[in-house]
C-alpha positions in Angstrom: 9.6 52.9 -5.2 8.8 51.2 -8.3 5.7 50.7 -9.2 6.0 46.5 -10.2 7.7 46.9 -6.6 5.2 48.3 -4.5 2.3 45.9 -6.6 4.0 42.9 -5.3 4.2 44.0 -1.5 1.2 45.5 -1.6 0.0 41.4 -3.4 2.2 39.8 -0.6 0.6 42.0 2.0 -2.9 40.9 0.8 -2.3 37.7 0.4 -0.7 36.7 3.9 -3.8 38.7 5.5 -5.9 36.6 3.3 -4.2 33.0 4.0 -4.4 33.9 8.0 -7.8 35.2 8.2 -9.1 32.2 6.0 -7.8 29.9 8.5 -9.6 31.4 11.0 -13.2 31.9 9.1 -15.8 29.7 10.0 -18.1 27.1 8.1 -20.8 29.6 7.4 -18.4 31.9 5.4 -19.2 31.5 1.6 -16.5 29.8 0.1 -14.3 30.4 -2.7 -11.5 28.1 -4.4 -8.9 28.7 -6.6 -6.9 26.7 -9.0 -3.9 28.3 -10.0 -1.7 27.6 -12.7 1.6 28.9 -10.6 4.2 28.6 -7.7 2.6 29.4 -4.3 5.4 32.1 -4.4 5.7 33.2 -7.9 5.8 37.1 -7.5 2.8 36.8 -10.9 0.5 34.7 -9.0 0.7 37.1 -5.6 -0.2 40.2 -7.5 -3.2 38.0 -9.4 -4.6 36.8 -6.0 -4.2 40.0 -4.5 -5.9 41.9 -7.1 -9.0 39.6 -7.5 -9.6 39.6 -3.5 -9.4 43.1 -3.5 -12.4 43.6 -6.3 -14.2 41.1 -3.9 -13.9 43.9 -0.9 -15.1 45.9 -3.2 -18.0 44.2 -3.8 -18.8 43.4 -0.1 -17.0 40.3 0.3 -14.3 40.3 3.0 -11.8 37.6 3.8 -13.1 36.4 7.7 -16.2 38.5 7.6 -18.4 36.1 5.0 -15.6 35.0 2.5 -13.4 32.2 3.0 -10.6 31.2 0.3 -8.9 27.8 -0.6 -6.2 28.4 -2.8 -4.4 25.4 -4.6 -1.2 26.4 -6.8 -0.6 23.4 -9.5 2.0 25.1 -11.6 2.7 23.2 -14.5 2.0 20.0 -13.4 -0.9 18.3 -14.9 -1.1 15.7 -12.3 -1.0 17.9 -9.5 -3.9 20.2 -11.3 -6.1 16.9 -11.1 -5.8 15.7 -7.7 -6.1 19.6 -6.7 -8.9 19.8 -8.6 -10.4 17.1 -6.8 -8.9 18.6 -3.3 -11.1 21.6 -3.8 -14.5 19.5 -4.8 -14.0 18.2 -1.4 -14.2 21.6 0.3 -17.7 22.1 -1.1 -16.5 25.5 -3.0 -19.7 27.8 -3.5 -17.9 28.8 -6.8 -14.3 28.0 -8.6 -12.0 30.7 -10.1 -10.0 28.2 -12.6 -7.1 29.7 -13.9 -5.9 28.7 -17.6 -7.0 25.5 -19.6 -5.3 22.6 -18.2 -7.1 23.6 -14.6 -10.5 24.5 -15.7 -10.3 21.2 -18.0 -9.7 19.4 -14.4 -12.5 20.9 -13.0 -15.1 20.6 -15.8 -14.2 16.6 -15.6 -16.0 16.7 -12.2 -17.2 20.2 -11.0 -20.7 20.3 -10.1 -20.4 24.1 -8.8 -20.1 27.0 -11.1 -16.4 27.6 -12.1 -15.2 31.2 -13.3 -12.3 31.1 -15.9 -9.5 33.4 -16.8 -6.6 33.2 -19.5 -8.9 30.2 -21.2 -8.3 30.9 -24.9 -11.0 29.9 -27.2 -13.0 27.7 -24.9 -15.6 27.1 -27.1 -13.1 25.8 -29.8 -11.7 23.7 -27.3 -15.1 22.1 -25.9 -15.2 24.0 -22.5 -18.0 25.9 -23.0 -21.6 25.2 -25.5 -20.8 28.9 -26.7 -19.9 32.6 -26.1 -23.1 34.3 -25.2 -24.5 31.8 -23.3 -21.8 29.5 -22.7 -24.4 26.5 -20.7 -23.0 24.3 -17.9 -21.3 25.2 -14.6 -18.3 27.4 -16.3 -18.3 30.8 -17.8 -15.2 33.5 -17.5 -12.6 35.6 -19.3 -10.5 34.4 -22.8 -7.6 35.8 -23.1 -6.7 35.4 -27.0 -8.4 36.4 -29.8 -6.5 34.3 -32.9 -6.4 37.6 -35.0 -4.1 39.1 -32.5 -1.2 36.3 -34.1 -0.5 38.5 -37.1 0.0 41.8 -34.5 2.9 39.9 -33.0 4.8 39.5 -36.4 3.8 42.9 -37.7 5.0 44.4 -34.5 8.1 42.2 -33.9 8.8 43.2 -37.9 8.8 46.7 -37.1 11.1 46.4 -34.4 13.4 43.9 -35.6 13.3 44.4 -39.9 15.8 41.7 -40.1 14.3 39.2 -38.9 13.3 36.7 -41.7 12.8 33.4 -39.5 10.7 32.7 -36.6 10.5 30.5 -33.9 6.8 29.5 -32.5 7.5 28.8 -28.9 4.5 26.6 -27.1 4.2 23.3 -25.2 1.4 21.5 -27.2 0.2 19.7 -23.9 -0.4 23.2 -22.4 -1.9 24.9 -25.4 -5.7 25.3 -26.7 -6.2 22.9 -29.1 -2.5 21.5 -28.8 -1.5 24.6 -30.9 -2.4 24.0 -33.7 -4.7 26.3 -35.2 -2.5 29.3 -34.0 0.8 28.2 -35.6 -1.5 27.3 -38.5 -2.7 31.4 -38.8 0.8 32.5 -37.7 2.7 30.5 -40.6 0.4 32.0 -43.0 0.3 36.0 -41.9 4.7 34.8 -41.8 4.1 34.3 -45.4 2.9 37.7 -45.9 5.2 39.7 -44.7 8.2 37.3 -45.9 9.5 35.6 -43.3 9.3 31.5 -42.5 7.7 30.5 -39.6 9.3 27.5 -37.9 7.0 25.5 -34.9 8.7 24.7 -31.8 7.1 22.5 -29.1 8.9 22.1 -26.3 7.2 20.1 -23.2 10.0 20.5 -20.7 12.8 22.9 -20.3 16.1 20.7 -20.9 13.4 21.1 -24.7 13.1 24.9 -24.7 17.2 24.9 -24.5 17.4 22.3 -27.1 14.5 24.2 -29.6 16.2 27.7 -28.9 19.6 26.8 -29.4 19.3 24.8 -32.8 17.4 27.5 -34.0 19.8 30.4 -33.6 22.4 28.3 -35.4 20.8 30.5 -38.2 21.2 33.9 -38.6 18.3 36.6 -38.8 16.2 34.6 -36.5 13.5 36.0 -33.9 11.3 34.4 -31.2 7.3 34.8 -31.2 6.5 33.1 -27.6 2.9 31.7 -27.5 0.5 32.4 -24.6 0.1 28.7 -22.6 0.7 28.0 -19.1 4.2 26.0 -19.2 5.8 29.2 -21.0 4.9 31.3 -18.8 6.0 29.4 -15.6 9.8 28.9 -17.6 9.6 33.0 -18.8 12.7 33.4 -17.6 14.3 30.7 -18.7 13.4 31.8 -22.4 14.1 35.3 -21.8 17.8 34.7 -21.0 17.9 32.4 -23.5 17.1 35.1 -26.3 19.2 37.4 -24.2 22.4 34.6 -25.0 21.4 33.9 -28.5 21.0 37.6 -29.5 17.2 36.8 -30.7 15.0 39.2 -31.1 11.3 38.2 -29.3 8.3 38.9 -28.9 5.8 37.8 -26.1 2.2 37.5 -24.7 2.0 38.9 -21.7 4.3 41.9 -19.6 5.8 40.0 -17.3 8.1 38.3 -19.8 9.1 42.2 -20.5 9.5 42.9 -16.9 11.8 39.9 -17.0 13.9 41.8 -19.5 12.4 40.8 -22.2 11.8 42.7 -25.8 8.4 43.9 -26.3 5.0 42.0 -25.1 2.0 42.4 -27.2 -1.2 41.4 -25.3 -4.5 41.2 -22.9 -4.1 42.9 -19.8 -4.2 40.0 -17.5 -4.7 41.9 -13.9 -7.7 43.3 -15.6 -9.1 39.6 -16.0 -8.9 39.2 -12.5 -11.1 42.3 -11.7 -13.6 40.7 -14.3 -13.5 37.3 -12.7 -14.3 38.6 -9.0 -17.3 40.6 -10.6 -18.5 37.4 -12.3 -18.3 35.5 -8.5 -19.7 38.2 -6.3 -22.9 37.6 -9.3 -22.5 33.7 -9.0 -22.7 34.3 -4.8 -25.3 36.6 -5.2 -27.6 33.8 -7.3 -26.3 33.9 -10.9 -26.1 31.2 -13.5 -22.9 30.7 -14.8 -24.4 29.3 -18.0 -26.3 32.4 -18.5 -23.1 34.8 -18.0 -21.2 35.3 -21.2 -17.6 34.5 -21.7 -16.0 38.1 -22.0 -13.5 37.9 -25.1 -10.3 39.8 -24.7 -10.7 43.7 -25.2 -8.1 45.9 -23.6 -4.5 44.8 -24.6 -1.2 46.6 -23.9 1.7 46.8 -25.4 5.3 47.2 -23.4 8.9 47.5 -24.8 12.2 47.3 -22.9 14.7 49.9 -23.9 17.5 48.4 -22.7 16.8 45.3 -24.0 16.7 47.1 -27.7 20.0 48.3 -27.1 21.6 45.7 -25.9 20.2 43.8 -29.1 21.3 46.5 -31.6 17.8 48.1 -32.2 16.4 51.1 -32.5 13.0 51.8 -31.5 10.9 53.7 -34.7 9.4 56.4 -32.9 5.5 55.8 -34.0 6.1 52.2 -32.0 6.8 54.2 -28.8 4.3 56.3 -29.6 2.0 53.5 -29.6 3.3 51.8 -26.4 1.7 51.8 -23.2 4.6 50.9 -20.8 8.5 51.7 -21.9 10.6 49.9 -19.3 13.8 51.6 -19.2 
């Protein structure tokens, strides 16, 4: 069995023990809620919630014994993040796990309980948190960008992909830190270096992403650099097939755009954020201050590649890339 295979049922598994014993609990259980930036059934967000329940067992915390869960999945809909957030205030939550800006934004609006963040990038620079090492407030957690990482992508997506000289910025600005800005800002200029024009592409629904792909690969030597934000990665495969019809080479954030058949992913290890995040709540329960935890800047990336998707693009891999590469999907 493959491994992304057995992950997932062993996440579903989990998760379904976790949804019936919760029901069950009762009121004296300490409570955790969730705000997740997914589908309830998105096979991404099963293997997230799986993971970070099982570093709670871990830690002593078991689902019906004195843990109880309220999970709330929001997607991409900012709306829906709001009212959830304010669904979850209501069950008097001990501590929040927010997952990605738009849901800890929600929370910090309102939230008078310490909230635990993953896949926030630069939450200081977006007002989130007073400051890294002693981040203040009710929220502290896990970024999952650091800004130099920008000029990796086009290095790496040079070396596997020489002729590209043009490149798409894939990101929703609604969804992004800071609408954007400041990465496409750093990524047009370490374009500049290594010769290629950098082209920004917002796109805030996905008739847009169709519209912004398509117009673009009416040019020739094009590539895609897909930017880390919440909307993306909800419509991943939407934009993987759509560089699989146009023939664009891409580049992504996170595996499981690469697991979608995508190119090559360049990024933090996300699972590993959830193992962080449970450490940080079994602290918070145990009589922590969030404002006196650090946020945890990214550390550990990976990088994947998809052979077949090489091939079927025309590329050869240069052996010192797959050297380098810690997963090679064949």
């Amino acid at each position: 069995m493959k491994r992304r295979e057995f992950l997932l049922g062993v996440a579903v598994a989990a998760l379904l023990r976790l949804l019936a014993t919760a029901a069950r609990a009762g009121d004296r259980l300490r409570l955790v809620g969730m705000l997740m930036p997914f589908g309830e059934g998105d096979p991404e967000a099963l293997i997230r919630v799986a993971t970070f329940q099982q570093r709670l067992q871990e830690l002593g915390w078991a689902v019906g014994r004195n843990l109880r869960i309220e999970a709330r999945w929001a997607a991409t809909d900012r709306n829906l993040t709001r009212a959830y957030a304010r669904e979850l205030m209501e069950t008097a939550p001990d501590v929040i796990l927010a997952a990605g800006t738009p849901a800890l934004a929600a929370l910090s609006e309102i939230a008078s309980v310490p909230i635990v963040f993953v896949a926030v990038p630069d939450p200081v620079g977006q007002g989130l948190v007073a400051s890294v090492a002693r981040p203040g407030g009710h929220a502290t957690g896990f970024a999952n960008l650091d800004f130099p990482v920008g000029g990796k992508w086009l290095e790496l997506l040079k070396s596997i992909a020489p002729g590209v000289t043009r490149v798409a910025l894939l990101f929703n600005p609604d969804t992004s830190a800071g609408g954007g800005a400041e990465l496409v800002k750093q990524l047009a200029e370490g374009a500049r270096s290594l010769s290629v024009t950098s082209v920004a592409g917002p796109v805030r629904e996905p008739g847009e992403i169709e519209r912004v792909v398509g117009a673009f690969a009416g040019a020739p030597d094009g590539g895609l650099l897909v930017l880390p934000d919440n909307f993306i990665n909800a419509h991943r495969e939407l934009i993987v097939g759509l560089a699989k019809k146009y023939q664009l080479p891409a580049i992504y954030p996170f595996r499981f755009f690469v697991a979608a058949g995508g190119l090559l992913s360049y990024g933090v290890d996300v699972i590993d954020m959830y193992r962080g995040a449970a450490s940080y709540v079994d602290r918070i329960l145990k009589g922590a201050q969030p404002g006196e935890l650090p946020v945890q800047q990214p550390t550990k990336f990976e990088l994947v590649i998809n052979l077949r998707t090489a091939k079927a693009l025309g590329l050869t891999i240069p052996p010192t890339l797959l050297a380098r590469a810690d997963e090679v999907i064949e």
